[in-house]
Structure formats: C-alpha cells, structure tokens
N, C-alpha and C positions, 0 to 999 in steps of 0.2 A: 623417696617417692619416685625420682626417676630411675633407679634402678627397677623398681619392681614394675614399671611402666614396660623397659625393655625385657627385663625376664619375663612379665606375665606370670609370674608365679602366685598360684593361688589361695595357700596360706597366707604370704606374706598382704597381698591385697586386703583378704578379710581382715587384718589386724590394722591397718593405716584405714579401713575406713571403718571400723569402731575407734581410732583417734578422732578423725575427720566427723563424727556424729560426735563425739563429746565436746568440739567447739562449733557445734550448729553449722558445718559445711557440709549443707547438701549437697553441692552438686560433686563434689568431690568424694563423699558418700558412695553418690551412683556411681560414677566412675569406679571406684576402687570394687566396688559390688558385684559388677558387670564382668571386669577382671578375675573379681575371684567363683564365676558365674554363679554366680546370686542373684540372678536376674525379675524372680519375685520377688526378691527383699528391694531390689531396686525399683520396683514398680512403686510397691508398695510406698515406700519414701517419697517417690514423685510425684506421687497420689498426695499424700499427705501435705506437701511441702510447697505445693505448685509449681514443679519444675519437668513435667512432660516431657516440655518442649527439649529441653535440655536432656533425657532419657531417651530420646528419639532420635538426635541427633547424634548421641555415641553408637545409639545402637545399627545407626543406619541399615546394611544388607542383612545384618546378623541375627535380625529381629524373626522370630516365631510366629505361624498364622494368627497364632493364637494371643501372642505381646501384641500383635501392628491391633487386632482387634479389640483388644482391650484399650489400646492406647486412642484407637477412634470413639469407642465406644464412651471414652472421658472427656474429648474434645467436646461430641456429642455433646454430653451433661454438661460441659461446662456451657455451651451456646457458643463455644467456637466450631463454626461452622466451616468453615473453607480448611482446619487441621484435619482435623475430623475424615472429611471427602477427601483430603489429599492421601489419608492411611486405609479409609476406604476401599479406596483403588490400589493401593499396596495388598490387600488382603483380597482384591480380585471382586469386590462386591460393586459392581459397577451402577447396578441401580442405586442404589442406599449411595453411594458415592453423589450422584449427578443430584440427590433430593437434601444432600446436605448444600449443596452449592447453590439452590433454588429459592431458598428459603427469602423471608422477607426482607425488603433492604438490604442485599444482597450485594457486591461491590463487582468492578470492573475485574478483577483479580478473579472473584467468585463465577462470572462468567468466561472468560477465559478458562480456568480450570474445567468447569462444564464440558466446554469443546474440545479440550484436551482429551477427558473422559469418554466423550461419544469417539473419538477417532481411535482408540485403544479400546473401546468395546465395540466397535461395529455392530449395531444392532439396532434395527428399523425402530424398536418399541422406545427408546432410549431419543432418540433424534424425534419422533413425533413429541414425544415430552415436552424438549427441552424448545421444540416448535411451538408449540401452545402458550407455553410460559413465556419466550421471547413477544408472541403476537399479544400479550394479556390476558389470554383466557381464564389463568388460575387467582390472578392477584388484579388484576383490572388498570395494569401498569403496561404501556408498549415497549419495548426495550428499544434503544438504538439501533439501528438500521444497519451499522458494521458487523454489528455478533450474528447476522444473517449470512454476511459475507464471510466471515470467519469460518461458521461453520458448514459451510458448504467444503471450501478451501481443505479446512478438516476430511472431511470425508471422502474427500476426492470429487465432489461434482462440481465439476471444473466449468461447465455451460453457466448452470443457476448462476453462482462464483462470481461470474462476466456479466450476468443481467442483472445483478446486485450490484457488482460493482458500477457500472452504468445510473443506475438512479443515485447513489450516493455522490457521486460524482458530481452527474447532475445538481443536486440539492446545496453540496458545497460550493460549485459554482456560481449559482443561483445569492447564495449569501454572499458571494464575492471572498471565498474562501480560495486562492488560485492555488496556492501550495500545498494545501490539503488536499484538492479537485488532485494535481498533479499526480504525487505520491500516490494518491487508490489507484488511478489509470497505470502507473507505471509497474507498481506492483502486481496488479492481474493480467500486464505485459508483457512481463516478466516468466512468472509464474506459467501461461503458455507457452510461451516459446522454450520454456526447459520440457516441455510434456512433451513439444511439436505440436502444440495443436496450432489451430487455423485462428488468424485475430482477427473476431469480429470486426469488420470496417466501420461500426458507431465507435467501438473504442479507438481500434486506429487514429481514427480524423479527429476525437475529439482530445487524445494525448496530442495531434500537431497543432489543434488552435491553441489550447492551453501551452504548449510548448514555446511556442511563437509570442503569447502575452508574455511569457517569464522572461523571453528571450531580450525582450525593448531592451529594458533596465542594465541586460550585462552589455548590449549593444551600443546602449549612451554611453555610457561608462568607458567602453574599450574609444568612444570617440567615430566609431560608425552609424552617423549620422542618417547616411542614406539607404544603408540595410536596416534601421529602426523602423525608417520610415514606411519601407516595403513589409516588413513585420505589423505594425500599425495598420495599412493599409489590409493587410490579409484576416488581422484581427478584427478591424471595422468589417468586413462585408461577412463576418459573423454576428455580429453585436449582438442578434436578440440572444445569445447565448452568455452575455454579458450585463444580465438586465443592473444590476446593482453599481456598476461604476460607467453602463452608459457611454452620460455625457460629459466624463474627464475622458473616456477613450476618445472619443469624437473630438471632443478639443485636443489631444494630444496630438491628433491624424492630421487634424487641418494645420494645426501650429509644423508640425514635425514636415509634413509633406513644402510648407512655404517656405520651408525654412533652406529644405535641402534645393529646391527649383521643379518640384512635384508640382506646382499650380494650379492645371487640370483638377487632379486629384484633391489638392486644398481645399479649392472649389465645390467639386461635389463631394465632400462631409461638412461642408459650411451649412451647404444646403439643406443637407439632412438634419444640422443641427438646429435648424431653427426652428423644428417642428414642433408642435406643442406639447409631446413626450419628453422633447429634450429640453426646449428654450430654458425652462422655468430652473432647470437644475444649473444652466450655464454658470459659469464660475465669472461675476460682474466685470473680474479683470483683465478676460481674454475677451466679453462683448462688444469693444468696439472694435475688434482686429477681426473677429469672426466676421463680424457688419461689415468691416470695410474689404474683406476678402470676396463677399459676395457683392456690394455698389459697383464694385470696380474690378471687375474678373478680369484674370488672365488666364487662357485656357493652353497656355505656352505647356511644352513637355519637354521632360528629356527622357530619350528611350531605353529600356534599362534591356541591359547587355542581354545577348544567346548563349546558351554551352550545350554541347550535346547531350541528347538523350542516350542513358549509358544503353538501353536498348536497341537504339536502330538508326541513332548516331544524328536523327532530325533537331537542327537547333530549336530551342526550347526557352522561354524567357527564362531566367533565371531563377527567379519564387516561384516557377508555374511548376506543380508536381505530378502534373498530367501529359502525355503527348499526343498530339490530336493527332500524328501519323499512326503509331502503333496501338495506343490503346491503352497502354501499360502505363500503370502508377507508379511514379518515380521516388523511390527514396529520399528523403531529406537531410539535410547536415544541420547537428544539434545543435555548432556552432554559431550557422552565421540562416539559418532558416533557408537558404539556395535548397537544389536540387543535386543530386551527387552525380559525379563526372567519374567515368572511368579510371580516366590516368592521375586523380589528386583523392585518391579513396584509402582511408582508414575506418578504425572499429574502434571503440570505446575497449579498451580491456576486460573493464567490470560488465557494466550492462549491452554490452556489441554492438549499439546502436550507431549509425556512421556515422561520419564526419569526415567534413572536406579537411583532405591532410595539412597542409600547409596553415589551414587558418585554426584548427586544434593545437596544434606546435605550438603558434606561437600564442595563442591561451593558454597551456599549459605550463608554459615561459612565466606567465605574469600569473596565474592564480591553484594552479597543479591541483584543478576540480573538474572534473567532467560537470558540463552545464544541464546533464540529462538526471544522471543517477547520485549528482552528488558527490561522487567518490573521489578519495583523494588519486591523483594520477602522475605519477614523473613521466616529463617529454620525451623521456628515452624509452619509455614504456610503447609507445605508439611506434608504429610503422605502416609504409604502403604497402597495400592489398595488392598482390601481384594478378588474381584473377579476379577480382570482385564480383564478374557478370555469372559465371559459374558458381559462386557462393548462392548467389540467388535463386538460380536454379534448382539445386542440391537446396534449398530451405525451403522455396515450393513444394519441391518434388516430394520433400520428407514431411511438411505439415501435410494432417488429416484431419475431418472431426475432430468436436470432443469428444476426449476420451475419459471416463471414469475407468484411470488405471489404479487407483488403491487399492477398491474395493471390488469392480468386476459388476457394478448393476448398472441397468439400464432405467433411464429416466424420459418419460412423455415430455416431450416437445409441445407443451399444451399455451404457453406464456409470450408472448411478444416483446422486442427489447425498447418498443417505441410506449411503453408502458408509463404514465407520468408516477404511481406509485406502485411501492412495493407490496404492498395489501392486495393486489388485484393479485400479485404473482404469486407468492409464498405459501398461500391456505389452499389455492389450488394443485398444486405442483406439489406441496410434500405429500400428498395422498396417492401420490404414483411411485415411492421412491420405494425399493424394491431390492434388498442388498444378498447377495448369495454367499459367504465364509464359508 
C-alpha cells in the first residue's frame, strides 16, 4: 500500500482497491480510485457509502468543474448546506453558493461563509441579498448586528465598517460587556490605521474611556493606587456611558479617590451618588462611608503632577489629553492612562499604540502582555522612540478619508454616527452601494 501511494502507479491502485472494496473499506476504496484516476468510480462509492466529505478532501485542487459540482450538488440533496456553498464557490457559482448558506436556521459558520462569498464575488446583487436576509426581510429573523460589521469589513467599506462598529460597541457597553465593547473598537482601529484612514473621534474617545475602565483592575493589581484613582475619576465624568454598572463605578471613585487623599474628588461622586438613579443600587456595605464622606467633607487635595505636552512642550496635568495652549489631542500610554512625553515614548510592537517607556518595561517584566492588544510581548522587544513628534506628523500627514480600497466604489455619506440604531443606517445606505470590477 505504501508503495503504490509513493509510485502512484495505476494498475497497481485499481487492484488494492478492489482488495479494499472486498472488506468494506471505503474510504481506502476512494483513495486507491483516485490514484488509479477512477475518479467516477470514486464518486460513485462516495455517493453510495456516505463519504463525500472524505472524496473531497483527497481530491482537494485536483478536483474537475464538473466533480466540485456534483459533489455540491450531493451536499445540496443531502441538506448539508454550508458543504454544498463551500464547493459552490469552488465551481465559481457564487449565487447558488451565498442561497446555500441562507437557508433556514442557518449557523454562525453559515454566515461567515456568506461574507466570505460576497468579498470573492464582488457583486452589488449578491450584497443586497445577503442585506435583506441579515435585516429579516426573507425569513422574519434580524440577524446579529456583527455580520453587518463583517460584511462591510469584507467588502472593503471601511466608513459603514466604523458606524457599525460604533453601535455595536455601544450596545455591548450598554450590557456592561467592557471586553467585548473593547476588542470591536480595537479591532476597527486597527483595521484603519493599516488602510491610513482617518479615526473617527467617536471611536477614538470611546477606545480611551473603555480603555481607561480595563485599565483600574491592572492598575490595583500592579499596587498604583493613585493612577486607579485618576482612571476612576476620568471613568466617572463618563458614566452615562456606563449605565449597567453605574453605581459600583461611583462607589469604586469615592472609595478609591479617599483612599489615595483625592477628598475633593471623594466628595463629589459621593454626591452624585446619592441620587435617586444611583442611591437605590448603592452596595448597603459602603452606605455608611459614602454618608459619612459627605456629613463631614474634606475638600483637602493633592495636586496631580505636570509633564509636557509633546507638542509645544506647555505643562499639562498628567491624565489631561488635551492642551489648552496648542490645541492638539495628546496621545495616551496604554499602561498607566497619563498623556505621552517625548523623552520616555515607546510603541506597542504588535498593535503600535504608545506607551510611557519605562512604565511598559517594567509591565512587561511582570506580565509580558501588552495591556491594549493583548499580545504577548518580551521587554526587550520594546525600545525608545528616538523621534516620536515626527511619527505623528508622518501619520497625520499620511491618514486620509475613507477609503474603499478593495473594491474601487463610492458610497453616499447619507447616515450619522450619533445614530442610536442600526436599522435607521443599514436599509438606507446599502441602496447607494455602487461596486465597479
């Protein structure tokens, strides 16, 4: 058998698998079939035998327009839907491909595979489709609100992409989903800045709230107490963007700020907490420390440090990412939430988002994870940015628009990002989309 595997020899094949048929081994059958190209006798068998799937996978590139079609054509019959579409699109029939993968109760996989399809047929009538069936139109089912975002992504409409991504975001936010919210934002942050395109400022600011909540947690944890607290603090004068966990933020801010000699601060989210939005959720074991933060205030401070703004060098509080001299929105370090300084500037390797050098070192010392992308990172991987101010420049200079660079069409600007759902955007907007191959 292994000989005739490395020879390929054809006689020899057809004889080991009329052995292989006299003890009921199909799939060795095909094989040997295939080898001695007998390729109908090997259908045939697989037809018979229920082993397709196994005919398909010897045959992989080798396979005939005519074999990939018959063997969809079986999937088909059988009611395997998603084999079926996958050989579909092997044989280049891209419609009949995307209406096997439509079908009813249909899986995560089968949509996937969909999107796949429309970005390998570029073809408007294809994407309107597979539109209609994601919104309900065909089955009276909405689909999840990701395979909008997918399939945009697919096609290259890199705008829609960002305003989908945007409400989904939203939405898991909203559920108090932070790590989910995180990953979409980061991912279509991503995904621009490899095109150059220009990041929407709702995404921006909403990757550094969200970034800033993830942040507490590794910031207890390293034992910096009082950059938590400045995190907290940046988190709370967000809050309505945090409706689901609220009033544990609010008590984390008052507890966290008193704790470090923020008092002031303590103070007013005390305040805020005892509102009738929040009272009722208060957690009964921090209500009388809340209560007794506001009976007996201290509005004492301590003033949190300046570093320059890497623009134009005016000291700048140190969480503030704005400078009220120049104008200009200042970078942030993923590590420790500050503002980035010229002279202590690194990059993330993986995702290149900055970080204050010295305080990533020695995070990557104790958990060898970037805090942004996840990725794992050794400390020797990271170095200082000899020009950083220049970097910035050169990424200004080189972001533009979006760009639909896959495909080359132009899409109406008809939808708003401040949109609370995706049904106002999606019915509108795909009736403009407009692909030129």
């Amino acid at each position: 058998v292994e000989i005739v595997r490395k020879t390929r020899s054809r006689e020899s094949a057809r004889l080991i698998s009329k052995f292989f048929q006299k003890i009921n081994d199909y799939k060795s059958v095909i094989e040997f079939c295939l080898i001695a190209d007998m390729k109908e006798d090997a259908f045939e068998i697989a037809q018979q035998h229920n082993e397709m799937e196994h005919l398909a996978k010897l045959l992989k590139e080798d396979a005939s327009q005519d074999m990939l079609l018959n063997i969809a054509s079986y999937f088909e019959n059988q009611n395997q839907y998603l084999y079926a579409g996958k050989y579909y699109i092997q044989c280049g029939d891209y419609t009949k491909a995307l209406k096997m993968f439509m079908q009813p109760n249909a899986d995560s996989d089968s949509y996937d595979m969909a999107i796949e399809c429309i970005g390998l047929a570029k073809n408007d009538t294809l994407i309107h489709m597979f539109i209609d069936y994601l919104m309900g139109e065909t089955d009276g089912i909405r689909k999840d609100t990701k395979y909008f975002f997918k399939l945009w992504m697919s096609i290259g409409k890199y705008s829609e992409a960002a305003r989908t991504a945007i409400i989904i975001a939203r939405e898991e936010q909203n559920l108090g989903n932070y790590r989910a919210t995180h990953d979409i934002l980061l991912e279509i942050y991503l995904m621009l800045t490899k095109i150059n395109s220009k990041i929407p400022n709702e995404i921006e600011k909403m990757l550094m709230i969200i970034h800033s909540y993830i942040l507490i947690k590794l910031l207890l944890k390293l034992g910096e107490h009082m950059m938590a607290a400045r995190m907290l603090i940046r988190v709370s004068n967000n809050i309505s963007k945090f409706p689901a966990h609220a009033a544990h933020i609010l008590t984390s801010t008052v507890v966290e700020c008193h704790r470090v000699g923020l008092r002031k601060q303590s103070f007013e989210y005390a305040t805020i907490l005892i509102r009738p939005e929040y009272k009722q959720k208060l957690d009964t074991k921090y209500r009388r420390k809340i209560e007794a933060v506001i009976r007996r205030p201290d509005k004492s401070e301590i003033e949190e440090p300046r570093s320059p703004c890497p623009f134009c060098g005016t000291p700048v509080l140190e969480t503030t990412l704005d400078c009220v001299e120049c104008k200009n929105h200042i970078p942030y370090c993923i590590v420790t939430g500050k503002h980035m300084v010229l002279d202590n500037w690194t990059n993330c390797p993986n995702c290149k988002f900055p970080a204050l050098y010295t305080q990533f070192k020695a995070l990557l010392q104790r958990t060898q994870t970037c805090p942004m992308c996840s990725h794992h990172i050794e400390p020797d991987a990271i170095e200082l940015c000899n020009n950083p101010l220049e970097l910035l420049k050169e990424k200004n200079e080189n972001e533009g628009t979006f760009k639909d660079t896959d495909m080359g069409f132009s899409f109406a600007e008809t939808s708003s990002s401040n949109s609370n759902s995706y049904t106002s955007i999606l019915p509108v907007n795909r009736n403009n989309i407009n692909i030129t191959i």
